[in-house]
N, CA, C and O of each residue as an XYZ file, in Angstrom:
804
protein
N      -6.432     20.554     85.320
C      -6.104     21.388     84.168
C      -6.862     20.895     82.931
O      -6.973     19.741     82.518
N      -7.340     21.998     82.453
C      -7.938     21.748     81.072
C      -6.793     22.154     79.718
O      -6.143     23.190     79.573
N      -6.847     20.813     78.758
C      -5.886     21.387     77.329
C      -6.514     20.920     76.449
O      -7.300     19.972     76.434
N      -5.946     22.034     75.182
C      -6.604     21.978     73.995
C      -5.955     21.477     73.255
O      -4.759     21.759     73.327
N      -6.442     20.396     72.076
C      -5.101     19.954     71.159
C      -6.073     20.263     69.816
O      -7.258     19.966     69.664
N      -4.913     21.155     68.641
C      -5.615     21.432     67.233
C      -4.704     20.444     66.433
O      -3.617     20.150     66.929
N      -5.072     19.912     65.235
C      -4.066     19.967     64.341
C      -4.355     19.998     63.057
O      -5.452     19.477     62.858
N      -3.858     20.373     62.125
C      -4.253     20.473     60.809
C      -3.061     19.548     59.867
O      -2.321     18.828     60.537
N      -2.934     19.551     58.878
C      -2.145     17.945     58.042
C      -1.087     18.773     57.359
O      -0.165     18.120     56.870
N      -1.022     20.565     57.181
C       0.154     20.928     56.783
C       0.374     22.512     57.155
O      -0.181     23.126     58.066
N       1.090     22.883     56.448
C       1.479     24.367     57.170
C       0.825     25.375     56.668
O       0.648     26.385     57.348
N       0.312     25.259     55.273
C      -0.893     26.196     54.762
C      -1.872     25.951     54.955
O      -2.624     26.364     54.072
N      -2.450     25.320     55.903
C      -3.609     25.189     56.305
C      -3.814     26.053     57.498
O      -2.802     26.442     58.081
N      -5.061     26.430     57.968
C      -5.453     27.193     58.803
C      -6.058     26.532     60.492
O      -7.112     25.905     60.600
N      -5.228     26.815     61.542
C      -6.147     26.428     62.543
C      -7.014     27.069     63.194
O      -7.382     26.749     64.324
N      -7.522     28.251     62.414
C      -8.062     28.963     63.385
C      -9.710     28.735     63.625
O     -10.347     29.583     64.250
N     -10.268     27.696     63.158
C     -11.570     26.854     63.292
C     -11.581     26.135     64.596
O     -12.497     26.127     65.418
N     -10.266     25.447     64.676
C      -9.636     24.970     65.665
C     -10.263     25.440     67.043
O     -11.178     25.104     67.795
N      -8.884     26.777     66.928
C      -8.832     27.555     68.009
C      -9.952     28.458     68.586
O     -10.061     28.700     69.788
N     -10.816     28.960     67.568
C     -12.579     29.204     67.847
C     -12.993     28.343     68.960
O     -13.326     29.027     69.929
N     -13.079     27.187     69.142
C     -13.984     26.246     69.548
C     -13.224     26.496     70.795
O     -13.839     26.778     71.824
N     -11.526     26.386     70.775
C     -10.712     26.345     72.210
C     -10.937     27.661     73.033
O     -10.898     27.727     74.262
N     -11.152     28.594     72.258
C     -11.453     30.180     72.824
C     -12.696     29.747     73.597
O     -12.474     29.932     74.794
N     -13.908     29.246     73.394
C     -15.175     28.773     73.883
C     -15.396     28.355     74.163
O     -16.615     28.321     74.328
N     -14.198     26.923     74.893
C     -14.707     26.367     75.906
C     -13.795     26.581     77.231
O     -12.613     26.914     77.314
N     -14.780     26.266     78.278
C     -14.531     26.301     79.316
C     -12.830     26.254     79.780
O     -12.093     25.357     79.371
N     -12.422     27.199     80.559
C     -11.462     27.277     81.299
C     -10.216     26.264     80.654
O      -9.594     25.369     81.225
N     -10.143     26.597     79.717
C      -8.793     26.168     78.873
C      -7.404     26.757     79.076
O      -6.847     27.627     78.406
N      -6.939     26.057     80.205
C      -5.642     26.489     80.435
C      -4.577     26.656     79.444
O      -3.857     27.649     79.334
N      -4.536     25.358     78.575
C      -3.213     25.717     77.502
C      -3.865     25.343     76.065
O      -4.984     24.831     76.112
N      -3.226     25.567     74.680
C      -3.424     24.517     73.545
C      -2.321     24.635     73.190
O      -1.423     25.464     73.339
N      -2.551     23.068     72.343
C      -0.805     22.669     71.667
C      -1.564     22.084     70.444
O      -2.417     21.210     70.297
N      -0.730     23.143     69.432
C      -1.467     23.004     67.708
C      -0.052     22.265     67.193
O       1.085     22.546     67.570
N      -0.481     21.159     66.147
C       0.641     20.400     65.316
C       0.181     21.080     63.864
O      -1.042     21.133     63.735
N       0.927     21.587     62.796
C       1.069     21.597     61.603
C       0.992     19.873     60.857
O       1.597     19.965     59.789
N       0.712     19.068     60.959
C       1.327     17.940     60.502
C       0.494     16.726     60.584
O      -0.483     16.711     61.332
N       0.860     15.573     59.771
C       0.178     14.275     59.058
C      -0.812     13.585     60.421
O      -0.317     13.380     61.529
N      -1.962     13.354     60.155
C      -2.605     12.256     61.020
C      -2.192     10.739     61.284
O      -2.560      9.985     62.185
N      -1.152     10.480     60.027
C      -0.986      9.082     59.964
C      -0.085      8.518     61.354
O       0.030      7.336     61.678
N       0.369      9.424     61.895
C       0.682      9.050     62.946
C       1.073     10.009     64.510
O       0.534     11.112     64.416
N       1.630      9.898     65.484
C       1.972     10.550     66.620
C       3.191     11.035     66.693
O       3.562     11.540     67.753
N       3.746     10.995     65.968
C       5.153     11.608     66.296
C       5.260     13.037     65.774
O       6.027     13.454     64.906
N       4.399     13.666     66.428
C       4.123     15.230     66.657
C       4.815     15.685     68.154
O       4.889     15.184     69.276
N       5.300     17.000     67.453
C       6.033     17.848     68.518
C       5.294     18.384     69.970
O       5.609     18.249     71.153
N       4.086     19.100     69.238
C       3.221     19.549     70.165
C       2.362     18.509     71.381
O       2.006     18.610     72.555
N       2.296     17.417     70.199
C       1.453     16.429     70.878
C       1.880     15.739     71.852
O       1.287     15.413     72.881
N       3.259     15.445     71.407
C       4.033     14.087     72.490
C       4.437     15.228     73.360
O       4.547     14.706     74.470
N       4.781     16.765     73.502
C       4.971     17.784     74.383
C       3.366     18.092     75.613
O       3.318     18.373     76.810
N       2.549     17.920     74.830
C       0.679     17.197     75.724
C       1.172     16.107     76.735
O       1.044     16.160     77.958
N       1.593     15.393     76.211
C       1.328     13.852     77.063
C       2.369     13.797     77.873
O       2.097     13.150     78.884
N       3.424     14.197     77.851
C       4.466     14.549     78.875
C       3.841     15.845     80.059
O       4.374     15.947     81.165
N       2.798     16.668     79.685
C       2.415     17.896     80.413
C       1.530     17.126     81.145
O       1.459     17.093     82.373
N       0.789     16.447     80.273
C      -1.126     16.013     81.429
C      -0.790     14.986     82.714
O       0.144     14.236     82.997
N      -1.672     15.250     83.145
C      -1.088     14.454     84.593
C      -2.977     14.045     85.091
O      -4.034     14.526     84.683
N      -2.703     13.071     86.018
C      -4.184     12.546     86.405
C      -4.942     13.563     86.593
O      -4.737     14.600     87.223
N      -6.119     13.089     85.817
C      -7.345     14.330     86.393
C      -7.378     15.414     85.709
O      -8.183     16.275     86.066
N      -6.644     15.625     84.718
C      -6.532     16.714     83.753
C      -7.996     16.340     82.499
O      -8.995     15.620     82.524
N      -7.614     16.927     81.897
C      -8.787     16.637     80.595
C      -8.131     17.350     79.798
O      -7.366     18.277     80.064
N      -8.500     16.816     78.550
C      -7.685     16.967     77.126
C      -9.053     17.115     76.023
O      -9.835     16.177     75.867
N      -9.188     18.323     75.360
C     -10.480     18.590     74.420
C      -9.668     18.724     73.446
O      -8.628     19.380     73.378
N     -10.457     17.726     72.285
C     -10.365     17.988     70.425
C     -11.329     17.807     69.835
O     -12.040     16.803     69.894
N     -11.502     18.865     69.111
C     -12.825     19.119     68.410
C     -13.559     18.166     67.234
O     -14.624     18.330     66.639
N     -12.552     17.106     67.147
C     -13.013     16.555     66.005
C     -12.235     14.886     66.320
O     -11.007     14.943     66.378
N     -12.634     13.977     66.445
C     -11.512     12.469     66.568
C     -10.518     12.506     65.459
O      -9.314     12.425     65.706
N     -11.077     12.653     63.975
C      -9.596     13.029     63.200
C      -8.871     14.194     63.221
O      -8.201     14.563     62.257
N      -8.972     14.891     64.409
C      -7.607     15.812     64.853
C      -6.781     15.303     65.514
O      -5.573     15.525     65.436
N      -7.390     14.462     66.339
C      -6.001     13.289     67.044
C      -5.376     12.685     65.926
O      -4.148     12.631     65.850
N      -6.145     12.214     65.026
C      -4.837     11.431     64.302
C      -6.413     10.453     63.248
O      -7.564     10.253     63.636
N      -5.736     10.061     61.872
C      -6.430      9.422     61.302
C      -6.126      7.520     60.805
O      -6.590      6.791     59.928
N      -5.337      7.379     61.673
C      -5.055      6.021     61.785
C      -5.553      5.257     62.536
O      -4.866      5.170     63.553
N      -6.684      4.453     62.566
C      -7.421      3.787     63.465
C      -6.890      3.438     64.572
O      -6.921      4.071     65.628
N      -6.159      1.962     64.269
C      -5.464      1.383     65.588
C      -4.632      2.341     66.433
O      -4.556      2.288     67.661
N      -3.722      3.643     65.269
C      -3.286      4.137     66.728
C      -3.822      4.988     67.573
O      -3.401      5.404     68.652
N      -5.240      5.316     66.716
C      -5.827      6.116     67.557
C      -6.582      5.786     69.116
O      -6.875      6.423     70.128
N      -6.687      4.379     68.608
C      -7.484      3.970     69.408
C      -6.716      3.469     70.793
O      -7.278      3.438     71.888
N      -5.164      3.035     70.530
C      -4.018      3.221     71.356
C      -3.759      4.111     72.012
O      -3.300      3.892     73.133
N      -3.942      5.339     71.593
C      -3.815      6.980     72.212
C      -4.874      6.740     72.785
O      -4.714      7.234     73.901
N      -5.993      6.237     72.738
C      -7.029      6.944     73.964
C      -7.055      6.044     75.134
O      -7.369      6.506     76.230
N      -6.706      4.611     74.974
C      -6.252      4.082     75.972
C      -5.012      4.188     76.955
O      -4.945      3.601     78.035
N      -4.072      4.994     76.442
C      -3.081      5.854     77.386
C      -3.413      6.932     77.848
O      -2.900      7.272     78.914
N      -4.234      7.680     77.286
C      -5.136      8.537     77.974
C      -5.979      7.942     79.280
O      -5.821      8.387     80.417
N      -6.767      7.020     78.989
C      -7.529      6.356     79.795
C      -6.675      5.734     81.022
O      -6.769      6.110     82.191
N      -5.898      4.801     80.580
C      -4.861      4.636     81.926
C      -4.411      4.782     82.583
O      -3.945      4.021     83.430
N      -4.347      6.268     82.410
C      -3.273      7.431     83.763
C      -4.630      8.432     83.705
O      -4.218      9.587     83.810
N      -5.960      8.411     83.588
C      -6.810      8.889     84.546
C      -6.979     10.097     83.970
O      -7.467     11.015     84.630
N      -6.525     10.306     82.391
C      -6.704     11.658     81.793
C      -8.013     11.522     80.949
O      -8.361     10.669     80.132
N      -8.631     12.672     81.430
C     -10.244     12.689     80.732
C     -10.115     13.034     79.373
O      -9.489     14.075     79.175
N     -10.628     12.317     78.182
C     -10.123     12.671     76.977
C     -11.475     13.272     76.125
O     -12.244     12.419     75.681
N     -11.872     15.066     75.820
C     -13.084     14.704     75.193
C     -12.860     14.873     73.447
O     -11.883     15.099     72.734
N     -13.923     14.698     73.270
C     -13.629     14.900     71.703
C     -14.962     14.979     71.157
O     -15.696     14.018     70.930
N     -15.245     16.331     70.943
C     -16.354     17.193     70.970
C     -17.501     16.577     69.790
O     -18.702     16.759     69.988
N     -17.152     16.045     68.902
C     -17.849     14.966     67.683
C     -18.220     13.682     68.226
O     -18.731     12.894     67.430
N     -18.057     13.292     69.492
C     -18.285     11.978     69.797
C     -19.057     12.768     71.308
O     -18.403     13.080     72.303
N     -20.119     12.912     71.200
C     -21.381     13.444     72.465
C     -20.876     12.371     73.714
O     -20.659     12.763     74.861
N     -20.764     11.260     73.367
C     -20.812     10.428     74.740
C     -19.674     10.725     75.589
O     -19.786     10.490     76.792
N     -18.351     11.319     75.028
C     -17.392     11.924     75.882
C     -17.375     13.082     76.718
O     -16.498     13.290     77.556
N     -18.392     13.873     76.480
C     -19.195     14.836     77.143
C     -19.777     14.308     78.362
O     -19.732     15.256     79.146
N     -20.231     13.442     78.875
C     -20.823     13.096     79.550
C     -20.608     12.619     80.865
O     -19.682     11.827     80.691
N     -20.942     12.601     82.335
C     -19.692     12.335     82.896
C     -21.266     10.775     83.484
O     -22.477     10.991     83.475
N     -20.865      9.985     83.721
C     -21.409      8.722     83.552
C     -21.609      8.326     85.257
O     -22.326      7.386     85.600
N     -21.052      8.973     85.995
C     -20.900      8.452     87.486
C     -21.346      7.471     88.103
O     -22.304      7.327     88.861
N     -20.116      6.410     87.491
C     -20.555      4.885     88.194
C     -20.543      3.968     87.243
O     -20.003      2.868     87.365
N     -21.287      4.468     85.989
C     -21.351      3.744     85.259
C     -20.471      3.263     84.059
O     -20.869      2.750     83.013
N     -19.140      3.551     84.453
C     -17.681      3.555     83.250
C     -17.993      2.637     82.544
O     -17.444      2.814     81.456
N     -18.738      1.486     82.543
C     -18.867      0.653     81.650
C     -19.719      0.831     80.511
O     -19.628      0.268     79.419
N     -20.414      1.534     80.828
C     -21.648      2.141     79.520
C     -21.104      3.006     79.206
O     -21.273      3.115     77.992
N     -20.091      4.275     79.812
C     -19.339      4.717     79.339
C     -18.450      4.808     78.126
O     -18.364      5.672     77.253
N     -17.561      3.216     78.396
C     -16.613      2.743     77.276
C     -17.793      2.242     76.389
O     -17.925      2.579     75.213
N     -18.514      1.532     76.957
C     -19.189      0.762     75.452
C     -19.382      1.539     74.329
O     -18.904      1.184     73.251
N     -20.103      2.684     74.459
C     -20.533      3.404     74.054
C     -19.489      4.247     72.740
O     -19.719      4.486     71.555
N     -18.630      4.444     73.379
C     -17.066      5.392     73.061
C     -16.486      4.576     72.007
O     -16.225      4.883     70.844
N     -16.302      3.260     72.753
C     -15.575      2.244     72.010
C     -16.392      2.032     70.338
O     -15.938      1.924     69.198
N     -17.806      2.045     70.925
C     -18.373      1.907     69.834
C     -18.385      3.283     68.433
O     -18.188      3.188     67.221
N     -18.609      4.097     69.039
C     -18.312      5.452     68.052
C     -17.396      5.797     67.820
O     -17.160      6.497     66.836
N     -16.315      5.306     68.905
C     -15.046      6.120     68.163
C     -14.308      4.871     66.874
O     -13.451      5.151     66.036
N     -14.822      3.813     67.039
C     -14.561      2.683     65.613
C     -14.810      2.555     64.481
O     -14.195      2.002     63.569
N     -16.107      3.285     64.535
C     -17.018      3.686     63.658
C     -16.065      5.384     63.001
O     -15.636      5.440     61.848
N     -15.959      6.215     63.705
C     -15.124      7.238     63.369
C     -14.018      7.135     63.071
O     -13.813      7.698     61.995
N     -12.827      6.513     63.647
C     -12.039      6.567     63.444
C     -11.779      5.333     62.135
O     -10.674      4.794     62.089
N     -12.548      5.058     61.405
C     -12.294      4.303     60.588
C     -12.618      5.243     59.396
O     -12.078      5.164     58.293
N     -13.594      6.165     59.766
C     -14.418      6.918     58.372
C     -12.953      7.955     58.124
O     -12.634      8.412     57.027
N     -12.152      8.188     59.485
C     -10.726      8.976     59.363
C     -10.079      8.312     58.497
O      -9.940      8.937     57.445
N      -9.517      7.054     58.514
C      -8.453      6.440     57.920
C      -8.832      6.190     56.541
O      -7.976      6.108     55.660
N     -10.627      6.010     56.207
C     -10.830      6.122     55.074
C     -10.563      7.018     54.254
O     -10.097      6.842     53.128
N     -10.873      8.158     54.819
C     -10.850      9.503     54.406
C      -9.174      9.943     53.623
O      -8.791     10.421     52.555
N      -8.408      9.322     55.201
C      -7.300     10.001     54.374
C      -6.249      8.773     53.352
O      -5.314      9.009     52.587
N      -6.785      7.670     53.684
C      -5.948      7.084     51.987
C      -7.170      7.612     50.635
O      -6.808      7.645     49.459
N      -8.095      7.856     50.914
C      -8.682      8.601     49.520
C      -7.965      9.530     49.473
O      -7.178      9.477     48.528
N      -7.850     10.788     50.387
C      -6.831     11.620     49.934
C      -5.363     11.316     49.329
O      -4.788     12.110     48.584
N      -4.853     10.141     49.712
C      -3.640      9.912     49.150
C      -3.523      9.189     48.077
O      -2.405      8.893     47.655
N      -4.695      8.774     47.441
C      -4.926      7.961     46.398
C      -5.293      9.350     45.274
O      -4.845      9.268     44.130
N      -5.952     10.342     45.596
C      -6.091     11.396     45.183
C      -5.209     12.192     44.296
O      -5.172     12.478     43.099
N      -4.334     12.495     45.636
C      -2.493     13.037     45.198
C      -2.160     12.024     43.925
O      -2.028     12.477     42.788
N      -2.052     10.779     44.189
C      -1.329      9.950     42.944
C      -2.078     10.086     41.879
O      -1.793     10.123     40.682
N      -2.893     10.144     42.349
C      -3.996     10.029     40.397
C      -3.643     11.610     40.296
O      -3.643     11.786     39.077
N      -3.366     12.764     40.856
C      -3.069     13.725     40.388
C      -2.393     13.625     39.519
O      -2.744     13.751     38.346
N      -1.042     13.325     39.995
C       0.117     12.993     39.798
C       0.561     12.419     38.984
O       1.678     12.505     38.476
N      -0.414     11.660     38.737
C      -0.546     10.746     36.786
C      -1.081     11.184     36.126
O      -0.940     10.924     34.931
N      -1.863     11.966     36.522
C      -2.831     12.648     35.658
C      -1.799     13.854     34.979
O      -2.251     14.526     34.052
N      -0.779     14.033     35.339
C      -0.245     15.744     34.835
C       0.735     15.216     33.518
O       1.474     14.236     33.609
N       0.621     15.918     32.482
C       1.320     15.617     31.500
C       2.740     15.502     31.827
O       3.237     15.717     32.933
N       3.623     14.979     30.273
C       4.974     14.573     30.650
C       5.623     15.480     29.742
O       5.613     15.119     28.566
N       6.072     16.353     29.954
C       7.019     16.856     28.674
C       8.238     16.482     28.643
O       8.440     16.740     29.829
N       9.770     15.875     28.095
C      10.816     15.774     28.094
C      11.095     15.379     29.269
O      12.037     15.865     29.896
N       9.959     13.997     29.973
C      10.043     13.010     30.835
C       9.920     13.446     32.022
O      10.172     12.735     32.995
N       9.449     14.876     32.131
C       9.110     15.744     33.428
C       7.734     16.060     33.656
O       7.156     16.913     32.981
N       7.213     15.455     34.516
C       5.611     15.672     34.829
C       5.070     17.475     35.279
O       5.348     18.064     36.323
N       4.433     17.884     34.368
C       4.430     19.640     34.167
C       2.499     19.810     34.880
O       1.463     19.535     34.275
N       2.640     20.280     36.132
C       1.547     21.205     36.802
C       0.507     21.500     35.513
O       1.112     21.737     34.467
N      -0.588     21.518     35.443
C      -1.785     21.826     34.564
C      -2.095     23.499     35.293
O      -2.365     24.586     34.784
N      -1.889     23.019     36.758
C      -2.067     24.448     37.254
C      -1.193     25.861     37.245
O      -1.529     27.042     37.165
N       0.003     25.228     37.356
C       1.090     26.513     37.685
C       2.122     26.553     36.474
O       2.870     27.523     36.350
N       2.168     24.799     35.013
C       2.437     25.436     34.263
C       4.022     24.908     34.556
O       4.760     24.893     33.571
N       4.501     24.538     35.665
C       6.381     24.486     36.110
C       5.866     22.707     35.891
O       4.807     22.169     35.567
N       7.360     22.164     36.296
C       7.881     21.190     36.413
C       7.252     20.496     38.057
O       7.387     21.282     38.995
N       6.873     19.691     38.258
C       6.209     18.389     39.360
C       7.860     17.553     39.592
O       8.560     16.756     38.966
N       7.916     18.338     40.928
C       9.453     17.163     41.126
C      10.436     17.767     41.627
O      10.351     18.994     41.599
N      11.620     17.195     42.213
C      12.897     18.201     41.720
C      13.599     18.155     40.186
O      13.477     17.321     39.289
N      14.196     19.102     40.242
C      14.617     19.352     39.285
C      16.187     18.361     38.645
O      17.125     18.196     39.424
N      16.239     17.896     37.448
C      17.339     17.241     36.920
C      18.807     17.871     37.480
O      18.884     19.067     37.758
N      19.617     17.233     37.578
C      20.827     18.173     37.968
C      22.413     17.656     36.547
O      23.084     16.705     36.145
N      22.173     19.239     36.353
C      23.889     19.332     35.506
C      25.062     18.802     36.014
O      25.875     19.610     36.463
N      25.437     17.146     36.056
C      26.590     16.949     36.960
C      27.840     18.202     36.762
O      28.298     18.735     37.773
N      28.292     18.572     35.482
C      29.186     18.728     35.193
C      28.682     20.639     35.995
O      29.491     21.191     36.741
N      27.813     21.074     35.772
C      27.523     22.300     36.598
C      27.772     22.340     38.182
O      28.388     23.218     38.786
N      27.252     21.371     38.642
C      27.379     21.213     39.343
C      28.663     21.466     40.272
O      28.741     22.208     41.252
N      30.011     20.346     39.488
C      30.552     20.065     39.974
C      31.421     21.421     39.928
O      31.991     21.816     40.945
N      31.495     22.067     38.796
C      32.090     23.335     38.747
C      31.659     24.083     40.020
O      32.533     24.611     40.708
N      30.252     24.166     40.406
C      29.726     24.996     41.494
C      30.368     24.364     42.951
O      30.553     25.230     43.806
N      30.644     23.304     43.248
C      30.685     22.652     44.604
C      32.217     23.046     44.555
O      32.793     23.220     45.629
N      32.662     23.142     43.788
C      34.664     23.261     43.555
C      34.483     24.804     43.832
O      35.347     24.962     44.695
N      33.813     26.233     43.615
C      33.577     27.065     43.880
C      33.399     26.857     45.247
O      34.255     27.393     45.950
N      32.621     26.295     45.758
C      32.203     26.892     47.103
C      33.502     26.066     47.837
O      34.006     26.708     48.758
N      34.000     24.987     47.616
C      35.241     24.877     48.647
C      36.529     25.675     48.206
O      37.650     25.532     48.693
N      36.227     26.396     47.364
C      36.909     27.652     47.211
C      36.658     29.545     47.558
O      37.042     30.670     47.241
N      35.856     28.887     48.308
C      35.104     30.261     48.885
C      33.829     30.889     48.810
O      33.405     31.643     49.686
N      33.282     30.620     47.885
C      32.122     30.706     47.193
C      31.514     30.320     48.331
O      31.968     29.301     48.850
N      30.047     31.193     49.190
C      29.158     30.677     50.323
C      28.182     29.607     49.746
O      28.233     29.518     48.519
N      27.513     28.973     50.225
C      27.021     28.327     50.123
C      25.664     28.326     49.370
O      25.136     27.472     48.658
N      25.161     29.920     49.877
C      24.570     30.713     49.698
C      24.466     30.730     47.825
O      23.702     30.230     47.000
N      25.469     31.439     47.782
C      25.655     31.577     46.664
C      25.788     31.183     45.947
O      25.969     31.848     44.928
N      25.805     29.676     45.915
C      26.264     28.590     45.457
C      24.434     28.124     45.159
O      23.929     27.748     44.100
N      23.953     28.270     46.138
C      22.411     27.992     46.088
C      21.934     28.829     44.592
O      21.676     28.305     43.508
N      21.925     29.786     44.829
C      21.344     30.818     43.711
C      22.131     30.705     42.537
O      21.392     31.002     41.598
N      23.148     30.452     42.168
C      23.754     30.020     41.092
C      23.410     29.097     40.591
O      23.682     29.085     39.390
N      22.437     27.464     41.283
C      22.583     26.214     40.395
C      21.003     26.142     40.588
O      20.348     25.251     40.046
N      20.363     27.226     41.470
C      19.061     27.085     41.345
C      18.610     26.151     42.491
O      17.630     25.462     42.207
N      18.983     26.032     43.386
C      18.342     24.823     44.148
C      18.475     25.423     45.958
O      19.272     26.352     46.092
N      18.068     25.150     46.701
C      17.078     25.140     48.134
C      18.868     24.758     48.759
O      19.953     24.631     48.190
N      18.346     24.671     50.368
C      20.026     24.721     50.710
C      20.450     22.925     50.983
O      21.412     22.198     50.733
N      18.907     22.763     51.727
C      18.870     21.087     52.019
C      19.174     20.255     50.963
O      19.842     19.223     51.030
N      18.388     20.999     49.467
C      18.946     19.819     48.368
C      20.354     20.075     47.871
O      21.020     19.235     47.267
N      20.825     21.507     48.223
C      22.199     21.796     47.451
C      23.166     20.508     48.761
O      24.276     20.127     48.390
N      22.862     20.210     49.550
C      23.604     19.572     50.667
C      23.401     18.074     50.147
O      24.408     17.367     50.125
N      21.928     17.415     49.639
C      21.931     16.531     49.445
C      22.827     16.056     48.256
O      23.466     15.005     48.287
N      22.813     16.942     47.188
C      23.632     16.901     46.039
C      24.980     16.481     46.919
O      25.401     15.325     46.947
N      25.474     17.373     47.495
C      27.000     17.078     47.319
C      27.176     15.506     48.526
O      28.078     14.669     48.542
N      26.053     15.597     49.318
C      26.446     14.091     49.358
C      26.509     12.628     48.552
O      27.030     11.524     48.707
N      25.421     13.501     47.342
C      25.650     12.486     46.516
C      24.133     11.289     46.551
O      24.087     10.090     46.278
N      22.847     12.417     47.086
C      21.845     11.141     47.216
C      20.789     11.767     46.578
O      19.760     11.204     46.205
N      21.032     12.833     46.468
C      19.938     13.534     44.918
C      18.954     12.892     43.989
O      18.413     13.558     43.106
């Protein structure tokens, strides 16, 4: 069996660059796309892959930082790949293309060597991005101790909470008031109206 793995780092992002490449290659039985962070494996789709592949399968990703942009664990993932006999390619690294017959050792050298080299330019890549976010993030003015978007103009954050509103609202809803409604009244999402009343806001 042949599988495809996409992933992109959030939910407005697009995989369909991805899935181009999976449409075009060869006899691609399944793909399993993650919405979500490189920094590590604890992806739905992914750890749902590695429970599916079985010896002799092969696993295509179009890029080494679609597996993941954390060096060491990347480099962990391909050795569990490697161990149970699953062909792993990864279409940016040519030497995985290749089928070596006989020669597995020039094989790895080779792999080992590019994918260290790559998977490091990954991990670089993405603490610049996260160093990025923070200097954003300092960068945005403060009005009345609330860091205010340059772009959209709102408030950066959640929002302050009215204990005393609040508490009027939460005494409503164990008085009948849905929850719902309780949401749209104090302004807030349902997960944070929940976190509020536990009290970790």
């Amino acid at each position: 069996m042949i599988y495809f793995y996409a992933r992109v780092s959030s939910k407005e992002q697009n995989l369909e660059r991805q899935l181009e490449v999976a449409r075009r290659y060869k006899d691609v039985e399944r793909v399993f796309c993650d919405k979500q962070s490189g920094s590590n494996f604890e992806r739905p789709q992914y750890q749902l892959m590695k429970e599916t592949v079985r010896e002799g399968d092969e696993v295509v990703v179009k890029e080494l930082d679609r597996l993941g942009r954390n060096k060491e664990l990347v480099k962990e993932e391909i050795k569990w790949f490697s161990e149970r006999g699953v062909v792993l390619r990864i279409l940016n690294i040519p030497t995985t293309l290749i089928d070596f017959q006989g020669q597995e050792w020039l094989k790895d050298m080779l792999n080992n060597i590019l994918i260290e080299v790559l998977a490091s330019i990954a991990q670089e890549e993405r603490e610049k991005i996260r160093a990025r976010q923070r200097e954003g993030i300092e960068a945005m003015p403060v009005r009345n101790g609330v860091r205010i978007s340059l772009k959209t103009g709102r408030r950066c954050g959640r929002p302050n909470v009215d204990e005393s509103l609040f508490q009027k609202i939460s005494k409503k809803q164990k008085e009948g008031l849905s929850v719902s409604e309780c949401c749209r009244e104090f302004n807030v999402s349902r997960s944070a109206y929940y976190n509020y009343l536990r009290g970790v806001a």
